[in-house]
C-alpha positions, 0 to 999 in steps of 0.5 A: 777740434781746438777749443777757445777759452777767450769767451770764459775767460771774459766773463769769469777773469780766469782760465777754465778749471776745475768741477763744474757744468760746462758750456760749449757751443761752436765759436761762430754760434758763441753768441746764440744760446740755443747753441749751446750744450752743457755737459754734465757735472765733471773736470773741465778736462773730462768735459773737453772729452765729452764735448769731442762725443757730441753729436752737435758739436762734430764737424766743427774746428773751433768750439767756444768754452762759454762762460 
């Protein structure tokens, strides 16, 4: 599982860091809200984790990092 931060990047001028509630959706669905799942409050490392643990999210090679 690769994540692609292009569509966070877009939107917020910058690379993903830091604490915060972070959105993840497969990256052919970025575009579709009720794809997306949010983590709970952590690092945007932590959240790379947990995204890998979701059940909606498994199977998928590319994950979008939303912004």
């Amino acid at each position: 599982m690769t994540f692609e931060t292009l569509p966070f990047e877009l939107s917020h001028g910058r690379s993903p860091r830091g604490r915060g509630s972070w959105a993840f959706a497969p990256f052919h669905l970025r575009n579709d809200s009720s794809a997306a799942v949010l983590s709970p409050s952590m690092t945007f490392t932590e959240a790379k984790k947990w995204a890998r643990l979701q059940p909606s999210l498994q199977g998928f090679q590319v994950i979008a990092v939303l912004g």
